[in-house]
N, C-alpha and C positions, 0 to 999 in steps of 0.2 A: 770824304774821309774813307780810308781802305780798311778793312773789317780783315779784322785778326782772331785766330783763334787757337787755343792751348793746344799742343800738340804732345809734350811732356813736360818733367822738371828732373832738373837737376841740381844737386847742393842747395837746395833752398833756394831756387829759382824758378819761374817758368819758363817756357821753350814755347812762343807763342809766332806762329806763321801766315803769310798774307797766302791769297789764291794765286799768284804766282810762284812761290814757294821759297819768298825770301823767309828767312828764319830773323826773330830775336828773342833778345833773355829778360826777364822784368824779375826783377829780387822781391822776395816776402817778406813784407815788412808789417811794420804797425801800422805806417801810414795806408799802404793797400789793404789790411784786414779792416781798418776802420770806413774805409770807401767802399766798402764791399756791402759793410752794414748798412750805411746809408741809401745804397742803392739796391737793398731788396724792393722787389716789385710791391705796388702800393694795394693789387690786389691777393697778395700771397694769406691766407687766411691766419691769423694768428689765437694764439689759446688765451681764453676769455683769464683777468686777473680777476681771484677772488678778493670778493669783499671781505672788510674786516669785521663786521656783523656776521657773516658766513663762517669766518674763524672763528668767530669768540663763541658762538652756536657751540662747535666741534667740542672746545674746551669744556664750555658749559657743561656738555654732558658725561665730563671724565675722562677726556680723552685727553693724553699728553700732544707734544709741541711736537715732537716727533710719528705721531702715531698721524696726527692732522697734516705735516708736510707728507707725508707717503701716502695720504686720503684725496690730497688736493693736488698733487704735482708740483709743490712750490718748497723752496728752502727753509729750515729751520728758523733761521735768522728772520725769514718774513711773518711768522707763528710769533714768534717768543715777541717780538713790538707788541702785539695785540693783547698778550696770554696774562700779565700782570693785574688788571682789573678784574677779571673773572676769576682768576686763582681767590685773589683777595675777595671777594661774594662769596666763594664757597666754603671759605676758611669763614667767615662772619655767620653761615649759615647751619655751620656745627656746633659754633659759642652759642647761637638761638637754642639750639636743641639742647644741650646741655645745661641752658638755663631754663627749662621750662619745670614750672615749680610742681610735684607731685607730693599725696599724701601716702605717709606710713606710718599706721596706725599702732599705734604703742611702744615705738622705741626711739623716739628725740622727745626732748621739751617739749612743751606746747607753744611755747614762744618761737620754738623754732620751724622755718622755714627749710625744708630738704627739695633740692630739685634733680634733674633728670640725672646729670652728672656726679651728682653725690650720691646719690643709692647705685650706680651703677659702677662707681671707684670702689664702692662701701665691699660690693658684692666680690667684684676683683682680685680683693683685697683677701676675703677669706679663701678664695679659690686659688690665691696665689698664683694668680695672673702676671705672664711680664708681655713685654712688647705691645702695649698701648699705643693704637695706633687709629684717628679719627679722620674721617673724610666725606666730602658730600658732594654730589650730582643732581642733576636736575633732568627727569626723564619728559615724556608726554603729558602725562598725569601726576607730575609735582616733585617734588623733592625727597631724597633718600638719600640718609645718613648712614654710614658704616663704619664700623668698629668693627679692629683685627685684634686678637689678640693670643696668646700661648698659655696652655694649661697641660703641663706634664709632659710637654716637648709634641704637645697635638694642636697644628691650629683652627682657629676658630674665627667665624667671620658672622656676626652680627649685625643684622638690617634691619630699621625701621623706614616707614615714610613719615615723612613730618612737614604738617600745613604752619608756616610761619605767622600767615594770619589766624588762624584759632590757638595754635598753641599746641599742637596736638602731635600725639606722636601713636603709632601702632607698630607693633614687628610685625613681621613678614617673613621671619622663617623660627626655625626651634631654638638657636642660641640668643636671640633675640625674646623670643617670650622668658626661656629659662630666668635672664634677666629682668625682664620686664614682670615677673610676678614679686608679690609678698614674703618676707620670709626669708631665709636663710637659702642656701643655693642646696639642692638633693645632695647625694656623693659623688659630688663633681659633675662636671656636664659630659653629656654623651659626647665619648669621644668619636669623631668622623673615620669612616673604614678607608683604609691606604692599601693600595694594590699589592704584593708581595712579591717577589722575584721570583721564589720557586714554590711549586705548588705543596701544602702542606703533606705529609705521608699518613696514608688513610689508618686510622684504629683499629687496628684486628681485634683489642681485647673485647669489644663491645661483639653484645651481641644480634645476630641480624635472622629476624624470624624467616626473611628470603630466603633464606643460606640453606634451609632444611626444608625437607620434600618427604612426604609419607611412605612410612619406607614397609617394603612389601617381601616379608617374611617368605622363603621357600619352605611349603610342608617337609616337614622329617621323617625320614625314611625308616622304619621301623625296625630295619636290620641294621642299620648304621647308628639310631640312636644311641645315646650314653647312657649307665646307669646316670650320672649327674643330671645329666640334662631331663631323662625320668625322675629324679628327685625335687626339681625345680618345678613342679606341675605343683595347682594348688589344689586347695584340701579337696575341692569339689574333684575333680578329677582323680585323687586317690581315691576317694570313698567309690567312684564309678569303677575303677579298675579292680578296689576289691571286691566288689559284687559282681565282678565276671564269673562266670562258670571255671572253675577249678582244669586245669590239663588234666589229660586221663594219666592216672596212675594205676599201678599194679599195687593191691594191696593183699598183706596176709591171709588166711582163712579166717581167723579168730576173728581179728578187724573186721573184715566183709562181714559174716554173721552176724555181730555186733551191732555195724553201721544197719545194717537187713532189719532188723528188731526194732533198730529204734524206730526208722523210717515207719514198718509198720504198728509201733503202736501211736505212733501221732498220725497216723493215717495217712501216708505221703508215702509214696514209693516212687523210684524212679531208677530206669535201667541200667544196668553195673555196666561201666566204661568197657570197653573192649582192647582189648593189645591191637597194635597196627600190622600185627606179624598172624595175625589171625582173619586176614582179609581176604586170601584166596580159599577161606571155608566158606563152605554153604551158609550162605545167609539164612539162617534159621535158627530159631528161639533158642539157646542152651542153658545150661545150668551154669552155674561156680566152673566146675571143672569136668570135663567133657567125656576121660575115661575115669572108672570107677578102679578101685585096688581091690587084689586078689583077696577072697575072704569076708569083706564088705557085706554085713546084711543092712538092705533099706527098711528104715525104719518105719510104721505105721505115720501118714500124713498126719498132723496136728489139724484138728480144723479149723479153719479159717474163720474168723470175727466176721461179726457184719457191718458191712462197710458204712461210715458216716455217710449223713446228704455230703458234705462238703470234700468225702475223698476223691479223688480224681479217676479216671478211667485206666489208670494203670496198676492200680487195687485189683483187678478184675485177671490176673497173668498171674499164671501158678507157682508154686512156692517152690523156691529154691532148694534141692535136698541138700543136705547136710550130710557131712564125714557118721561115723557110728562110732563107740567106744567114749565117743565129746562127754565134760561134763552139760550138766542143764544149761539152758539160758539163763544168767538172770535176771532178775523180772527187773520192771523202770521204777521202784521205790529202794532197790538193792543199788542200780545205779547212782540213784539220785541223795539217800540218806546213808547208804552202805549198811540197809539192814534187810534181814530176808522178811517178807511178807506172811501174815497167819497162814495164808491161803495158797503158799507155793508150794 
């Protein structure tokens, strides 16, 4: 037999040639694709078909007909043969749970029997729940029920597991217990948090103890202070400013001898201010006033008291003269009551 082999095609044909290099043409047909099939080689390895036990597994655990053909590498059509008795278990294994008979103490008859599905439509019902929606899977460790449903356009997805042989049912997450208690439902069930498109714009009106740093006053410049701002000092600081030392002022004779008197009958003296225009004199002790007027007789010294224990060491500096022609001093009861003394 002479060994031919494909060389090209054309129109739907092969172009297959001997080792001498006659050429011919074989048309593709059905009858050649079906001989083609027949004759793959008997050791070409081919993909293992799964069992229908291994499907119904897939479904078993919630899985659709389509999610199991794209798990298994096989067509829909080979899924959905199997998927019909397992659908129907899981549909039978919801009506269980929903018949599983529970008590609620103080609000049916007593003749009356309430079970899973009745207190759990009941609660629904005040929550004004729609889209009821039940289904059941079977994991590693047993069966779980679930219920979807809508409260105020938020949805919610409710899990128990439930042993068919005891009867038994527990939640497994918060819309589940919410239900699963006694009682009337709180103010609606917590609704679940939904991602937002844009991010919300932060509150300025609130306020934020970060936002404020200890804030560090520049001392006040003495020549630049304001009166205002000197007024704004509290009491303590006024009462300190008035018991400063007085500015030197220039005062009259009368005044001076006056103030001189009183100083020395409380027994307190202290040195008469000086003019700042009298700074290039001699530093030396002077009287009032430095030259005397024409005519001037100095009068006899008065004598001098004797000094308290508690006068100060400036009692001890001699006594200011006085102009001549002056009336008297008067004494500190003419000051004080405005009447002269027996004894002046």
């Amino acid at each position: 037999m002479e060994q031919l082999k494909v060389i090209g095609t054309e129109e739907g044909i092969l172009v297959l040639a001997t080792e001498s290099g006659e050429r011919f043409a074989l048309p593709v047909d059905e009858t050649l694709r079906a001989q083609l099939r027949t004759a793959r080689p008997s050791d070409e390895p081919r993909a293992a078909r799964p069992s229908p036990r291994e499907i119904q597994a897939h479904i078993r655990a919630g899985m659709s007909a389509a999610d199991v053909a794209n798990l298994l590498g096989i067509r829909v059509e080979d899924v959905t043969r199997y998927e019909r008795p397992i659908i129907a278990e899981r549909e039978h294994i919801v009506g269980q749970a929903l018949a599983v008979p529970v008590l609620i103490a103080g609000e049916l008859e007593p003749d009356a029997q309430p079970t899973f599905g009745t207190a759990v439509r009941t609660k629904l019902s005040e929550a004004g729940a729609t889209g009821e929606r039940w289904t059941s899977w079977r994991e590693a460790d047993g069966w779980v029920v679930k219920l979807e449903f809508t409260v105020s356009e938020v949805e919610h997805d409710a899990r128990w597991s439930f042993d068919p042989r005891r009867s038994s049912l527990s939640p497994l997450n918060s819309d589940a217990t919410q239900l699963s208690r006694q009682g009337s439902l709180p103010e609606g069930l917590i609704p679940r948090l939904r991602a937002l498109d844009t991010p919300q714009p932060k509150d300025e009106s609130r306020f934020d103890s970060g936002a404020f740093g200890p804030r560090h006053s520049a001392p006040a410049d003495p020549e630049t202070a304001s009166p205002t701002s000197l007024r704004g000092a509290g009491s303590a600081a006024q009462d300190a400013a008035i018991k400063r030392a007085p500015e030197p002022v220039v005062t009259s004779s009368e005044t001076a001898d006056l103030l001189e008197a009183l100083r020395r009958r409380r027994g307190q003296r202290e040195p008469m201010p000086t003019d700042e225009r009298s700074d290039t004199r001699e530093r030396t002790p002077v009287a009032l006033f430095d030259a005397l007027e024409p005519g001037y007789q100095e009068p006899e010294p008065a004598p001098e008291p004797d000094p308290k224990p508690e006068a100060s060491d400036e009692s001890a500096q001699p006594e200011t003269r006085r102009r001549g022609g002056r009336t008297s001093m008067p004494s500190w009861d003419e000051i004080v009551f405005g009447a002269r003394s027996e004894d002046a």
